[in-house]
DRENBA-61274 format. One record per residue (C-alpha): chain; y, z, x; residue in three letters. Coordinates in steps of 0.05 Angstrom, whole numbers, plus 32768, in hexadecimal, padded with zeros to 4 digits. Layout:
BEGIN
+-------+------+------+------+------+
| chain |   yy |   zz |   xx | resn |
+-------+------+------+------+------+
|     A |    Y |    Z |    X |  ALA |
...
+-------+------+------+------+------+
END
This chain:
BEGIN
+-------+------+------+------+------+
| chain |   yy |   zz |   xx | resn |
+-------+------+------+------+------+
|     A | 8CB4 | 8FDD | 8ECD |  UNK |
|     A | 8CDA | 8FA0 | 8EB2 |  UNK |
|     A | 8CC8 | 8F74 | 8E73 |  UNK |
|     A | 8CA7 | 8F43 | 8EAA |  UNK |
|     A | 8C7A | 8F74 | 8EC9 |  UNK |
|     A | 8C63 | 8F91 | 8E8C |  UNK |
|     A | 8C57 | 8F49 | 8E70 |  UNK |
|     A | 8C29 | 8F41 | 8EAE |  UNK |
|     A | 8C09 | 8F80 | 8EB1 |  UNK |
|     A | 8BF7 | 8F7E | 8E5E |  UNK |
|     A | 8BD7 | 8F3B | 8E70 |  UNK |
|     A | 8BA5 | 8F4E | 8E9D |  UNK |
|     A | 8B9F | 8F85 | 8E71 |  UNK |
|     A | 8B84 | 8F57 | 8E44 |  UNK |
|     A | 8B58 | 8F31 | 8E72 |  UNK |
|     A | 8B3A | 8F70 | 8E87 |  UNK |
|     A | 8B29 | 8F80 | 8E40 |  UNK |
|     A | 8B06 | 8F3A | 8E3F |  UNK |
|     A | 8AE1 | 8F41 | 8E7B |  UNK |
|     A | 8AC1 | 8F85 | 8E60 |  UNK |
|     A | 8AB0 | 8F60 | 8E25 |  UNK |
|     A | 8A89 | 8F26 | 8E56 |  UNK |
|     A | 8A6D | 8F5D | 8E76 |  UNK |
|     A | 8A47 | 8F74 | 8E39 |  UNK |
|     A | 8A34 | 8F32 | 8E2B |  UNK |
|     A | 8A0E | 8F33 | 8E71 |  UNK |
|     A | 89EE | 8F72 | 8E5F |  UNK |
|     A | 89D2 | 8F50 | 8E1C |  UNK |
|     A | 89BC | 8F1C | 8E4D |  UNK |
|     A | 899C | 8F3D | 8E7F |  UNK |
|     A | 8978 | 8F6D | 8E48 |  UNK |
|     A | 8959 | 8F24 | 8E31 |  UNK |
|     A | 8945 | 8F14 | 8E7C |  UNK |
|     A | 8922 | 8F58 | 8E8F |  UNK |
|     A | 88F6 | 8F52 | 8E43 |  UNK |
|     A | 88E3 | 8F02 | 8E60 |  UNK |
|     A | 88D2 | 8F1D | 8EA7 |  UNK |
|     A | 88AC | 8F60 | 8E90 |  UNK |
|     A | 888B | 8F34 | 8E5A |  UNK |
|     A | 8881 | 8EE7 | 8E6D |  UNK |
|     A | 887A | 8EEE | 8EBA |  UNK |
|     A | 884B | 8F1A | 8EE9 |  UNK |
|     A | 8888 | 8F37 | 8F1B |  UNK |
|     A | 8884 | 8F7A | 8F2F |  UNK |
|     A | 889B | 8FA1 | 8EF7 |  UNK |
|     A | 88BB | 8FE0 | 8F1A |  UNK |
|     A | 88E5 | 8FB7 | 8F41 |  UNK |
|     A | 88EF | 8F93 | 8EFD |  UNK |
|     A | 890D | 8FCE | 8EE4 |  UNK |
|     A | 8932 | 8FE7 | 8F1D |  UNK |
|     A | 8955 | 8FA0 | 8F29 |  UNK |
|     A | 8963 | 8F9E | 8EE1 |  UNK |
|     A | 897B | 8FDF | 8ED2 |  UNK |
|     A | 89B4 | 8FE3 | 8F0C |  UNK |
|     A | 89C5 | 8F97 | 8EF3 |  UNK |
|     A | 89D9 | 8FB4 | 8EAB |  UNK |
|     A | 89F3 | 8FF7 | 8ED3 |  UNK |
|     A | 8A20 | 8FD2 | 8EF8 |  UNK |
|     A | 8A39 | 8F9F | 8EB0 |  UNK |
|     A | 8A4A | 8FDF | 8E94 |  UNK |
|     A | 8A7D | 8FFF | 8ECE |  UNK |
|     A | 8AB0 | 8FCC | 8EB6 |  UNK |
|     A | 8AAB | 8FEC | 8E69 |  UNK |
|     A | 8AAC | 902E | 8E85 |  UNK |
|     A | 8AF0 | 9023 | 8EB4 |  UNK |
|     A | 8B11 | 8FF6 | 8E7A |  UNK |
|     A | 8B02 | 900C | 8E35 |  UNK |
|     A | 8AE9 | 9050 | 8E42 |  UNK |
|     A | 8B15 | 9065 | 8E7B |  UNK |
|     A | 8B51 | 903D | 8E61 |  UNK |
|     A | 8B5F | 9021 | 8EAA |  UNK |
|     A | 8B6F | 8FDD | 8E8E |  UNK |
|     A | 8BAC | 8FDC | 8EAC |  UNK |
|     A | 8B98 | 8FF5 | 8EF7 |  UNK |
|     A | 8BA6 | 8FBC | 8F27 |  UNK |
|     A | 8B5E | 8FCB | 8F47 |  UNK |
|     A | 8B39 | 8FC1 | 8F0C |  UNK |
|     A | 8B2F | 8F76 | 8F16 |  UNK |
|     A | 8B11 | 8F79 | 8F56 |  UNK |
|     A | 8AE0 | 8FB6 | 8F3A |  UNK |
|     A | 8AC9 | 8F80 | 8EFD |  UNK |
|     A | 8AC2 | 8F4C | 8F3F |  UNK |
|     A | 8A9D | 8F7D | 8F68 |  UNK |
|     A | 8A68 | 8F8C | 8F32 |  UNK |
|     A | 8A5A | 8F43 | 8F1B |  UNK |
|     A | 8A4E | 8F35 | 8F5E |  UNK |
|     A | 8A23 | 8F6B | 8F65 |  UNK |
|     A | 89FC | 8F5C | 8F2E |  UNK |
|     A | 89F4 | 8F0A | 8F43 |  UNK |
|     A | 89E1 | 8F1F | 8F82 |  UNK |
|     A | 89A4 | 8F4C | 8F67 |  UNK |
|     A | 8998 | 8F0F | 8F35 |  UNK |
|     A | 898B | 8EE4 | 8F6E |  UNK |
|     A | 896A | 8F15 | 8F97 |  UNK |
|     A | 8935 | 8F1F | 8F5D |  UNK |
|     A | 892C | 8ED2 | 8F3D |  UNK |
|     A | 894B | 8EAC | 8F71 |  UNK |
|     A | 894E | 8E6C | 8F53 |  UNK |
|     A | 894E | 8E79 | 8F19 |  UNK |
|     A | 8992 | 8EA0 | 8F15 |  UNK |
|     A | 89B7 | 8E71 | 8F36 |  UNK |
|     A | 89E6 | 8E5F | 8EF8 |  UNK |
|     A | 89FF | 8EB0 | 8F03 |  UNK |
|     A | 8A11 | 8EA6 | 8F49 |  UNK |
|     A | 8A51 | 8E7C | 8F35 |  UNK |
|     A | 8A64 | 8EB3 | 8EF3 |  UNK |
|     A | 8A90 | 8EDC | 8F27 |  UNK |
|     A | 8AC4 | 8E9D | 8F33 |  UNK |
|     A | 8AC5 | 8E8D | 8EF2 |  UNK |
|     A | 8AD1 | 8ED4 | 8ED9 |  UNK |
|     A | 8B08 | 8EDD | 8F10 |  UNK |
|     A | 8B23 | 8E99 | 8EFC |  UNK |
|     A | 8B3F | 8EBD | 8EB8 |  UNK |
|     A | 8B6F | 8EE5 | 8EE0 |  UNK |
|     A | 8BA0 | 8EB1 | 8EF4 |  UNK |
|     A | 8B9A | 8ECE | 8F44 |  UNK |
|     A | 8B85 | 8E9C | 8F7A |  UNK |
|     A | 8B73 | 8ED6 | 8FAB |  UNK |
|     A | 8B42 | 8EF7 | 8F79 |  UNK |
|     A | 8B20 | 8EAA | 8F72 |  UNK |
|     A | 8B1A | 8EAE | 8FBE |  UNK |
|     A | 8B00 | 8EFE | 8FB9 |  UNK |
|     A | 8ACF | 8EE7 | 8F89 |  UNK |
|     A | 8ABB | 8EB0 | 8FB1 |  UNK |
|     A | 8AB2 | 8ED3 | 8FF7 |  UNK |
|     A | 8A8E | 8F0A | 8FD7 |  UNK |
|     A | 8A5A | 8EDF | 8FAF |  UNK |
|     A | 8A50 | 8EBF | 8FF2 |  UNK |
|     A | 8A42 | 8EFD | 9015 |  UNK |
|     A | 8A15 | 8F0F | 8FD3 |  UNK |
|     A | 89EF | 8ECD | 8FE1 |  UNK |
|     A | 89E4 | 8EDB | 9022 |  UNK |
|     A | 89CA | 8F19 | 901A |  UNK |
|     A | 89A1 | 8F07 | 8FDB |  UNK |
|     A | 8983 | 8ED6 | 9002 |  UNK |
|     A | 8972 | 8EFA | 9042 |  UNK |
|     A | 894C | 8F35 | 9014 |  UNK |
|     A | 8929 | 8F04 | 8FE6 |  UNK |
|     A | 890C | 8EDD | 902A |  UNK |
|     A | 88FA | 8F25 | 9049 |  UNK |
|     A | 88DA | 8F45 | 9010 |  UNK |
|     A | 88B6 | 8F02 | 8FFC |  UNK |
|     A | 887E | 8F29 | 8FE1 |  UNK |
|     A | 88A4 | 8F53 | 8FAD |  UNK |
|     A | 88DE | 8F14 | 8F9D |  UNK |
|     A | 88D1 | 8ED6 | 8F87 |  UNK |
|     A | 88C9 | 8EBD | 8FD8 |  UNK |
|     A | 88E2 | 8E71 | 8FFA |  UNK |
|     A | 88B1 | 8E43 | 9010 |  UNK |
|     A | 88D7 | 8E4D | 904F |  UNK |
|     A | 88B8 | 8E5F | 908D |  UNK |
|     A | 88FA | 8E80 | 90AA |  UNK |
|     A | 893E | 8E98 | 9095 |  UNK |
|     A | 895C | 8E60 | 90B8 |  UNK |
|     A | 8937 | 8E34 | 9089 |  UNK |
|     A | 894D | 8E5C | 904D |  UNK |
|     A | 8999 | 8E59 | 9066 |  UNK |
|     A | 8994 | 8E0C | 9071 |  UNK |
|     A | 8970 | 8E01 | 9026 |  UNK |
|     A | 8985 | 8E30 | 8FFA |  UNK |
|     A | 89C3 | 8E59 | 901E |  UNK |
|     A | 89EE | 8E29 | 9030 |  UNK |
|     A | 89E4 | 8DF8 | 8FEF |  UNK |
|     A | 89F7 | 8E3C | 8FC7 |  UNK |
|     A | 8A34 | 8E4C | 8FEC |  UNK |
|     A | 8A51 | 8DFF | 8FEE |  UNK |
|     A | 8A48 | 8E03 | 8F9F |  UNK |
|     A | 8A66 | 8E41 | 8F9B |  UNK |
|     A | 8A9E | 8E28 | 8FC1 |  UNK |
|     A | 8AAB | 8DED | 8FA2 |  UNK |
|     A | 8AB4 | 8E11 | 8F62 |  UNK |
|     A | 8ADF | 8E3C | 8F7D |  UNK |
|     A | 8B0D | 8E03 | 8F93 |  UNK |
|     A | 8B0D | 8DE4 | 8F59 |  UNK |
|     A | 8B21 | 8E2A | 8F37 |  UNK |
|     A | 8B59 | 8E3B | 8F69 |  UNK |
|     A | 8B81 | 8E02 | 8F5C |  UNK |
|     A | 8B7A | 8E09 | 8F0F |  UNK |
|     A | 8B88 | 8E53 | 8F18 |  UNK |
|     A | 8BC7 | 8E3C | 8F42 |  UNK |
|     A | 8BDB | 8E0F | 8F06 |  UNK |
|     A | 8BCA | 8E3A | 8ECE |  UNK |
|     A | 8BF1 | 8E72 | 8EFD |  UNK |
|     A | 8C29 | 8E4B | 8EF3 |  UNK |
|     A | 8C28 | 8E3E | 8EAA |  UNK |
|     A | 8C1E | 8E87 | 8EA1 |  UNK |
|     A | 8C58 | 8E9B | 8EC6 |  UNK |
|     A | 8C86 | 8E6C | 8EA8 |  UNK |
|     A | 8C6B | 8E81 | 8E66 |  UNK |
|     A | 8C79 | 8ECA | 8E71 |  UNK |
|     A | 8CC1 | 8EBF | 8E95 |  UNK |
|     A | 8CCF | 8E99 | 8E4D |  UNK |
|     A | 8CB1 | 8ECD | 8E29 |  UNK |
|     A | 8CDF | 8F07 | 8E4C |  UNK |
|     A | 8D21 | 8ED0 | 8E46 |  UNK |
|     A | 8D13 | 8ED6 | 8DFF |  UNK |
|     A | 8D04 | 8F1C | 8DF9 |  UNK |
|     A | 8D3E | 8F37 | 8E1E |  UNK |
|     A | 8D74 | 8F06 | 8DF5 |  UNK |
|     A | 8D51 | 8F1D | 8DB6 |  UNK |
|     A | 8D5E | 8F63 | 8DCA |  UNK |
|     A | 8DA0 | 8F4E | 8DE2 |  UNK |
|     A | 8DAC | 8F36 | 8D9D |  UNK |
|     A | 8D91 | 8F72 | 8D7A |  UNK |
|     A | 8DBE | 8F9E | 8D9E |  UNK |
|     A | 8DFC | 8F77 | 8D95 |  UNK |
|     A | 8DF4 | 8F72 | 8D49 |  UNK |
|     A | 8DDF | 8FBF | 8D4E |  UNK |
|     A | 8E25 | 8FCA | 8D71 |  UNK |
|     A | 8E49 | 8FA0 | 8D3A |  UNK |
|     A | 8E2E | 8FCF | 8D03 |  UNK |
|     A | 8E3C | 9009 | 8D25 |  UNK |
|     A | 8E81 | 9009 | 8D41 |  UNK |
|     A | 8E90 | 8FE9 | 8CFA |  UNK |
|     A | 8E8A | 9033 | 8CEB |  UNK |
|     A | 8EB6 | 904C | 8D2C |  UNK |
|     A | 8E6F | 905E | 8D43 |  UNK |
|     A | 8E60 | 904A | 8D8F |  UNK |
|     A | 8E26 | 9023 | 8DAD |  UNK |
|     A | 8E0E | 9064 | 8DD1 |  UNK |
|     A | 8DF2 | 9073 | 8D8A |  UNK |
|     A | 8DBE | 9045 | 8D87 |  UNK |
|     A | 8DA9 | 9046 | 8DCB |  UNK |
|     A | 8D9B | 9094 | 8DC4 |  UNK |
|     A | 8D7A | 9082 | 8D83 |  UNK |
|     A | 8D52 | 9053 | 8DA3 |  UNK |
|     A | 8D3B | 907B | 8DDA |  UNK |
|     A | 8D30 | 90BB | 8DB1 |  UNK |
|     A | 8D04 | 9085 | 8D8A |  UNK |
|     A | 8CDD | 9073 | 8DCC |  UNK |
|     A | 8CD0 | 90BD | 8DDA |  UNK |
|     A | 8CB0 | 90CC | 8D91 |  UNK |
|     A | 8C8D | 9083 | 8D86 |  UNK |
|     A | 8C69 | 9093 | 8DD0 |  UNK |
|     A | 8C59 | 90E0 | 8DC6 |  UNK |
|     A | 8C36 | 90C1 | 8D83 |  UNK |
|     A | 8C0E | 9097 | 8DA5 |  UNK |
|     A | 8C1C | 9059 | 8D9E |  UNK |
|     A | 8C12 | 9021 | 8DDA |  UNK |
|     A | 8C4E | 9011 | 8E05 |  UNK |
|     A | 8C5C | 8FCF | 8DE8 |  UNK |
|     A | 8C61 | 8FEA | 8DA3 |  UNK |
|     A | 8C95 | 9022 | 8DBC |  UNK |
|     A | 8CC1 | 8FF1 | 8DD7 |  UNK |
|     A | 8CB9 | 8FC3 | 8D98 |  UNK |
|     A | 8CCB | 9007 | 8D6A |  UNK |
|     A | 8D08 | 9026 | 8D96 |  UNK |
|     A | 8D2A | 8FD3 | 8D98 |  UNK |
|     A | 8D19 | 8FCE | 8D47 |  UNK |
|     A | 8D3A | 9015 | 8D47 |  UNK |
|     A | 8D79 | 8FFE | 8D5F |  UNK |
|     A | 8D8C | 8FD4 | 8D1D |  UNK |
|     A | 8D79 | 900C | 8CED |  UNK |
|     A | 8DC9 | 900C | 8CD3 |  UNK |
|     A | 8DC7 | 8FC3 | 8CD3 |  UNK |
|     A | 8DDA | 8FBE | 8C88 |  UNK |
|     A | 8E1A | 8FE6 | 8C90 |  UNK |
|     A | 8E3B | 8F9E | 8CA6 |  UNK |
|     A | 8E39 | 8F9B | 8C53 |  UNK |
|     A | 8E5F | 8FDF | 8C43 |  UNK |
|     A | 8EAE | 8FDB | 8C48 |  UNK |
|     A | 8ED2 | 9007 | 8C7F |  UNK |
|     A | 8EF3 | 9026 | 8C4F |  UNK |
|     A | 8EB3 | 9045 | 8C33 |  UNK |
|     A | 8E8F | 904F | 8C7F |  UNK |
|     A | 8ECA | 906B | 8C9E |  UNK |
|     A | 8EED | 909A | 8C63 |  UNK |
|     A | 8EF1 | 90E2 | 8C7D |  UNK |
|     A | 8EE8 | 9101 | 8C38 |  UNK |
|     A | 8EA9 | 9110 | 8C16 |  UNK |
|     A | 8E9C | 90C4 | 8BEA |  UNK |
|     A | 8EA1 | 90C1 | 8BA0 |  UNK |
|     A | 8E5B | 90BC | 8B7D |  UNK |
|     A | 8E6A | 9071 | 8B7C |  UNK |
|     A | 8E7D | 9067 | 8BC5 |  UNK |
|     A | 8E3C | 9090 | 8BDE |  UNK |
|     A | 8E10 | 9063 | 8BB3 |  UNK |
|     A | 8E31 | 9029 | 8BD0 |  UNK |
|     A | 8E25 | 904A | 8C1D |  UNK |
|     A | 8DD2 | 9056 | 8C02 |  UNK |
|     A | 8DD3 | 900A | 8C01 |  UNK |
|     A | 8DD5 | 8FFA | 8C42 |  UNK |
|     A | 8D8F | 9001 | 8C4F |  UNK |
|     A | 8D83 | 8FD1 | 8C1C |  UNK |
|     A | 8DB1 | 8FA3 | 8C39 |  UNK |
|     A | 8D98 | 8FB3 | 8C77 |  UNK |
|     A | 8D48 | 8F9A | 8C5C |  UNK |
|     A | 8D6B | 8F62 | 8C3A |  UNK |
|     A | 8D85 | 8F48 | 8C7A |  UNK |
|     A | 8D49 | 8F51 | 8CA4 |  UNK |
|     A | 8D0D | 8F44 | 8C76 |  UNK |
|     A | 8D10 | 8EF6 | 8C84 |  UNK |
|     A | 8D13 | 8F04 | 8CD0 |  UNK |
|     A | 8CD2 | 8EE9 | 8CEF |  UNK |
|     A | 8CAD | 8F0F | 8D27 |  UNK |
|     A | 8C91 | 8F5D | 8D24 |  UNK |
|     A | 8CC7 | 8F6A | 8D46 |  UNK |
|     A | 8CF4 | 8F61 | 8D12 |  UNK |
|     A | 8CCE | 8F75 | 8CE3 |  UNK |
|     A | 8CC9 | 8FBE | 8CFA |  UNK |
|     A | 8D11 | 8FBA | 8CF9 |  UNK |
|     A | 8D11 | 8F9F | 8CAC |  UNK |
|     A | 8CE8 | 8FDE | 8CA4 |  UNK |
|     A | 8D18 | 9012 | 8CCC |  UNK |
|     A | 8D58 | 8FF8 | 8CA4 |  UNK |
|     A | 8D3B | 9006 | 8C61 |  UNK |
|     A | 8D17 | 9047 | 8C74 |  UNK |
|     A | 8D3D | 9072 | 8C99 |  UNK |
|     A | 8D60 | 909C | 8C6C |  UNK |
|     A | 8D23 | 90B3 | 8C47 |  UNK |
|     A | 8D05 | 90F0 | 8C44 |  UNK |
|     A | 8CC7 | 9116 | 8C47 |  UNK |
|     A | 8CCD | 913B | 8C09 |  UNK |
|     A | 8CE4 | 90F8 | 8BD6 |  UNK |
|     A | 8D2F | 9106 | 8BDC |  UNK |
|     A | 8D4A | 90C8 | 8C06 |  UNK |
|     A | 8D76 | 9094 | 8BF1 |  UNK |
|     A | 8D35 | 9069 | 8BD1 |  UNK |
|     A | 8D08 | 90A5 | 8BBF |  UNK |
|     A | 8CD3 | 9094 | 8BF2 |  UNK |
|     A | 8CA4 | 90D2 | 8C06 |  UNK |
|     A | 8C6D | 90E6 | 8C2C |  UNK |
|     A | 8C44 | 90B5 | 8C43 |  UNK |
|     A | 8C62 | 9085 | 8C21 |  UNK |
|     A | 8C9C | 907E | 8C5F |  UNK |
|     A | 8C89 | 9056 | 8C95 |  UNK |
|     A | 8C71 | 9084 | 8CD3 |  UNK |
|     A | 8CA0 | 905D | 8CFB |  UNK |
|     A | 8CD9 | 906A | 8CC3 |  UNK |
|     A | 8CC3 | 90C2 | 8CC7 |  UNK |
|     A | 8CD4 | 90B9 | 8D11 |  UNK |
|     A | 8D15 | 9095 | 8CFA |  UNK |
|     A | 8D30 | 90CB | 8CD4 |  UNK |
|     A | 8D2E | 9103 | 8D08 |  UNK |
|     A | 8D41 | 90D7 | 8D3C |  UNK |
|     A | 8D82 | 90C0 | 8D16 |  UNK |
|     A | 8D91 | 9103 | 8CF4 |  UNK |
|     A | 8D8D | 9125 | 8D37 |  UNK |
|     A | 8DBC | 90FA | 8D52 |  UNK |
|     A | 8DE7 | 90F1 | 8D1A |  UNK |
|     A | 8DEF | 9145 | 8D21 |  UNK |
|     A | 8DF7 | 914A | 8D6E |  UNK |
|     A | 8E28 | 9109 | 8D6A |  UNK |
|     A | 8E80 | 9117 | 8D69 |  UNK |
|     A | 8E9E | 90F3 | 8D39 |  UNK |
|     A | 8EE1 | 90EA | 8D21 |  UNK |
|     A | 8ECB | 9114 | 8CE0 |  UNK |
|     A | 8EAD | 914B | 8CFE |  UNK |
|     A | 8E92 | 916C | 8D3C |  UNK |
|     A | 8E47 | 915C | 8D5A |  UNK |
|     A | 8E19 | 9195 | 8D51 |  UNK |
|     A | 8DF8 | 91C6 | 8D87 |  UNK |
|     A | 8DC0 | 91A5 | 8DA6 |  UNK |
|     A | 8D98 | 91EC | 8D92 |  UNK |
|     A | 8DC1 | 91EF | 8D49 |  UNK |
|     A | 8DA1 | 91AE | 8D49 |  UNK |
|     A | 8D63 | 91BA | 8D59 |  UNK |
|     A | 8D58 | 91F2 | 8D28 |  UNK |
|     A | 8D73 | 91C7 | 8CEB |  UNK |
|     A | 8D39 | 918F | 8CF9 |  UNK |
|     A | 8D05 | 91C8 | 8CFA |  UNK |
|     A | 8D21 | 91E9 | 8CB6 |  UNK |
|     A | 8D22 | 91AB | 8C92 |  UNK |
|     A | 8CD7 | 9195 | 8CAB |  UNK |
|     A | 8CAD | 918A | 8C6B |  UNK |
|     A | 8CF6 | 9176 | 8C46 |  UNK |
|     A | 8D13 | 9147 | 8C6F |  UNK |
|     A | 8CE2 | 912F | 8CA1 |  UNK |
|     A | 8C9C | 911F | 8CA8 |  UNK |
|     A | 8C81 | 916E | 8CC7 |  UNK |
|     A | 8C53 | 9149 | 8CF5 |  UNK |
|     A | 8C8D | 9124 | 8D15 |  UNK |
|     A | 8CBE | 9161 | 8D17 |  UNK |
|     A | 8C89 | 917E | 8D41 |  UNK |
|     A | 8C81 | 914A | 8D73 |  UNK |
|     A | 8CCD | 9154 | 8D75 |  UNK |
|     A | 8CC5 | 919D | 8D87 |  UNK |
|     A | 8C8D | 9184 | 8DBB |  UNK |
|     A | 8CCD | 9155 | 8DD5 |  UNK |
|     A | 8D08 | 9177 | 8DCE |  UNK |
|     A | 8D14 | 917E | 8E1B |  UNK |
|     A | 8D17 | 912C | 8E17 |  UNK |
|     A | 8D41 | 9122 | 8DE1 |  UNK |
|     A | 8D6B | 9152 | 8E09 |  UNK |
|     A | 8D70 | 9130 | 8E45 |  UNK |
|     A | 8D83 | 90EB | 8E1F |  UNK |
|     A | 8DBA | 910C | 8DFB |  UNK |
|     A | 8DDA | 9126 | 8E37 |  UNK |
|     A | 8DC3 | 90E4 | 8E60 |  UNK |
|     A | 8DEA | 90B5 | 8E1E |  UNK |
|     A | 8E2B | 90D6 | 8E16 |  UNK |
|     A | 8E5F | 90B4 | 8DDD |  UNK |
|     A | 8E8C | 9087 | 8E02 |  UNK |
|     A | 8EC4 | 90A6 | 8DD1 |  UNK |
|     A | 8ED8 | 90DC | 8DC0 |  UNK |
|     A | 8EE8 | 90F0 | 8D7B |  UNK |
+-------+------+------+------+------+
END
């Protein structure tokens, strides 16, 4: 799925979540309705309850599907929150005739949030059908509904049919066209929002690749750290936007090496005390030149860079512990030290992938965060399959 679709597909996403939410609000309604009608009026009160209680049955099915279910995303969920609204305006009108028209025209303007002409045009041939049928049963069963003074159906169609359907239509009209407009704006909005998104990424990785092939390191690094990022920031749950915002912001965790000198990156003897305290500050270097960087975004990245040499146990380059690391910075430092090990360099020879392995489970509860080194165990297979998938460019 490209940044596009996703863009599209977290929208109505979103407008799902707000139709649940205006679904409620009809419950609350029709609870009010049913206490007037049992109370203030002398209907029947079985069918009362009956009429009622499928009207608030059917308001709920869109919480169930959306929040309860989680199928937000499910490209069938609209037309489910359509189906029941119209549903319930059709047993509105069946039951108080009249008196519920105002509900009759809810389902356009609910579908209208969507941005989609054809759901407009779905909303409005169903809520037809609805008033047609609501109309028909109310007539037939004049004895239990509040009845026409009609003498036929024909009557009813001509008075009360027809003068519901042309206002339903002409609302829906009017709402395709701004739906066709708004559709428009949306998509120009989003195709903006992806241009941007995709040069700031650009930009991230470029700057990414400047730090680390200062360092004779190549850009395969970061793009295996960023994808081993993906895999752990997903298995711990977080939503698919955030994983993508957390394995980009990974890729400019060396950042602040720009500031070291080659001569301290690339010495192949172990550094003086001097020259290794001057290496620890590149994650403040790294902060330094992110902090001011606007956007969350950026300022995950801020966060990586400063972070991802710490360790569990207090022993990292700025004595961070515990809790006291980021979670996003605990997922860091496995990531990074795992491929760090597995990684050839012109120093030394990359690690088994099961040598590896064992070293990030012996130094869980020292080095790392025990609950991440676990969903790394839970993941290996995946961080094996990037590896092999990533290979160095060059060879050391």
């Amino acid at each position: 799925m490209n940044n596009k679709e996703k863009l599209i597909q977290d929208n109505y996403s979103k407008v799902n979540q707000i139709s649940a939410r205006c679904m409620r609000v009809i419950v609350a309604i029709l609870a009010l309705a049913f206490v007037y009608c049992y109370f203030g009026t002398d209907m029947d009160e079985s069918v009362l309850i009956v009429f009622f209680a499928s009207a608030i049955f059917i308001a709920l099915i869109p919480t169930l599907i959306i929040n309860i279910l989680k199928f937000d995303h499910a490209p069938v969920t609209k037309h489910i929150v359509i189906i029941c609204v119209c549903l319930i305006a059709t047993l509105m009108l069946t039951l108080l005739s009249t008196y519920a028209y105002p509900i009759m025209l809810f389902p356009i303007l609910l579908a209208s949030l969507y941005y989609n002409q054809t759901l407009v045009l779905f909303a409005s041939l169903l809520m037809s059908c609805g008033i047609v049928g609501s109309n028909y049963f109310a007539f037939r069963f004049s004895d239990v509904f509040i009845g026409f003074p009609c003498e036929s159906f024909e009557e009813v169609m001509m008075s009360y049919v027809v003068p519901q359907i042309v206002v339903v239509f002409g609302l829906s009209v009017a709402a395709y066209f701004i739906v066709q407009r708004n559709s428009m704006m949306i998509n120009s909005a989003i195709n903006m929002a992806v241009t941007m998104q995709d040069n700031q990424t650009g930009l991230i990785f470029s700057f990414a690749e400047i730090s680390e092939s200062k360092s004779k390191f190549t850009g395969e690094h970061i793009k295996r750290v960023a994808a081993y990022m993906r895999v752990l920031a997903k298995a711990s749950g977080f939503d698919d936007e955030y994983v993508e915002m957390v394995s980009t912001a990974s890729m400019m965790h060396d950042i602040g090496k720009l500031m070291i000198s080659e001569e301290i990156l690339d010495k192949p003897d172990k550094l003086t005390d001097e020259e290794y305290q001057i290496m620890k500050n590149h994650v403040l270097y790294g902060e330094a030149l992110l902090e001011k960087c606007p956007g969350e975004l950026m300022h995950l990245a801020c966060i990586l860079a400063k972070e991802h040499h710490e360790r569990w146990d207090g022993t990292g380059y700025l004595g961070m512990k515990g809790e006291e690391i980021a979670y996003i910075s605990r997922l860091m430092a496995v990531c990074d030290v795992f491929d760090a090990l597995t990684s050839d360099r012109y120093y030394k020879k990359g690690w088994s992938l099961e040598d590896t392995f064992d070293e990030i489970i012996r130094l869980s509860g020292k080095s790392f965060d025990p609950k991440v080194v676990k969903l790394f165990i839970q993941h290996f297979d995946e961080f094996k399959e990037i590896h092999n998938r990533i290979p160095d460019k060059q060879k050391y």
